[in-house]
VMD Tcl script that draws the C-alpha trace (Angstrom):
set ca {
  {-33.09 -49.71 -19.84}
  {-34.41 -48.54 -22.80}
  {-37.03 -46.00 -20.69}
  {-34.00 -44.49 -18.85}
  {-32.53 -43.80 -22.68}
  {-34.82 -42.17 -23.85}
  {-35.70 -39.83 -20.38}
  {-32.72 -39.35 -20.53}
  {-32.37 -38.12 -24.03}
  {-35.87 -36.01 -23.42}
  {-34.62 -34.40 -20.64}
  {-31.17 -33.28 -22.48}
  {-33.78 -32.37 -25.19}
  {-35.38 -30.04 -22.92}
  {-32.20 -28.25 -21.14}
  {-31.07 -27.77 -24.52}
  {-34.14 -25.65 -25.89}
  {-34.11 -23.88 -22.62}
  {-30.87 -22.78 -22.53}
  {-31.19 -21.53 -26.76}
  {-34.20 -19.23 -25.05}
  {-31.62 -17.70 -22.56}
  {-29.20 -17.10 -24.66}
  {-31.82 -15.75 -27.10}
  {-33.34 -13.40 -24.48}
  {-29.78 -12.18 -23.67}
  {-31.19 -10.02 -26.58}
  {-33.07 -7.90 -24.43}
  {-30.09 -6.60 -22.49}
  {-29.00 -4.51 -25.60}
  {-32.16 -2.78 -25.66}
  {-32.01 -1.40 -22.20}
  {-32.74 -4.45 -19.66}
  {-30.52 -4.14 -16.97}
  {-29.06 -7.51 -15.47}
  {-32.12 -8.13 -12.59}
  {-34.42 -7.31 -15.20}
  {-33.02 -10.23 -17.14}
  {-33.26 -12.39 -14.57}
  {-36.49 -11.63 -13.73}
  {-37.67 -11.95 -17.21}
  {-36.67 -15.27 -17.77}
  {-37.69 -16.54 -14.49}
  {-41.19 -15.71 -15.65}
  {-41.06 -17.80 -18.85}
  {-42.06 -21.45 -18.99}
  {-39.40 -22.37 -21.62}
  {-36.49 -21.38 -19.77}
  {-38.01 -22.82 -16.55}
  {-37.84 -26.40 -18.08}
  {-33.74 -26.42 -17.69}
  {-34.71 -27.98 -14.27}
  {-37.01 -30.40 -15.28}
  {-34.92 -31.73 -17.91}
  {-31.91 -31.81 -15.36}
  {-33.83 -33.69 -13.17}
  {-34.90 -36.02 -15.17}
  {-30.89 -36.58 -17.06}
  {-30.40 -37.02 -12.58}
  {-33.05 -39.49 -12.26}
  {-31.83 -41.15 -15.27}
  {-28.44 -41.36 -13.94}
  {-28.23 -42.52 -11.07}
  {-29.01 -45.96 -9.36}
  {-31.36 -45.72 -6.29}
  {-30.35 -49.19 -5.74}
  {-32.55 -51.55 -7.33}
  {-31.89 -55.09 -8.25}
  {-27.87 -55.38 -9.50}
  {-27.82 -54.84 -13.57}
  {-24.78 -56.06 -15.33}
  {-24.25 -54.02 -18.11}
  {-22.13 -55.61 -21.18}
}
mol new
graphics top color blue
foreach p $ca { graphics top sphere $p radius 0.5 }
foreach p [lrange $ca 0 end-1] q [lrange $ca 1 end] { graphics top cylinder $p $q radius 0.2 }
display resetview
């Protein structure tokens, strides 16, 4: 329970810091990017590529793959 807590919290750690980079690299539309650029851009760059890995892991954290039945209190 406790290892699912704190996945969980690492992987909403890591969509958050990804999704600061995008919006800081919306930046680079105001000095003459054009939208494709953008997206190009920031599908190059490690840090904003970890949004999926830290949604996968807040998924895997979520959701029962049907295991043993846990009572929660």
């Amino acid at each position: 329970m406790a290892l699912k807590f704190f996945m969980f919290l690492f992987g909403f750690g890591l969509t958050i810091i990804s999704c600061t980079y995008i919006i800081f690299y919306l930046n680079l539309l105001s000095i003459g990017y054009n939208f494709f650029e953008y997206v190009k851009f920031i599908t190059r760059r490690i840090e904003c590529l970890n949004i999926f890995v830290g949604m996968f892991l807040m998924f895997i954290t979520m959701v029962d793959f049907g295991g043993k039945d846990e009572f929660y209190l």
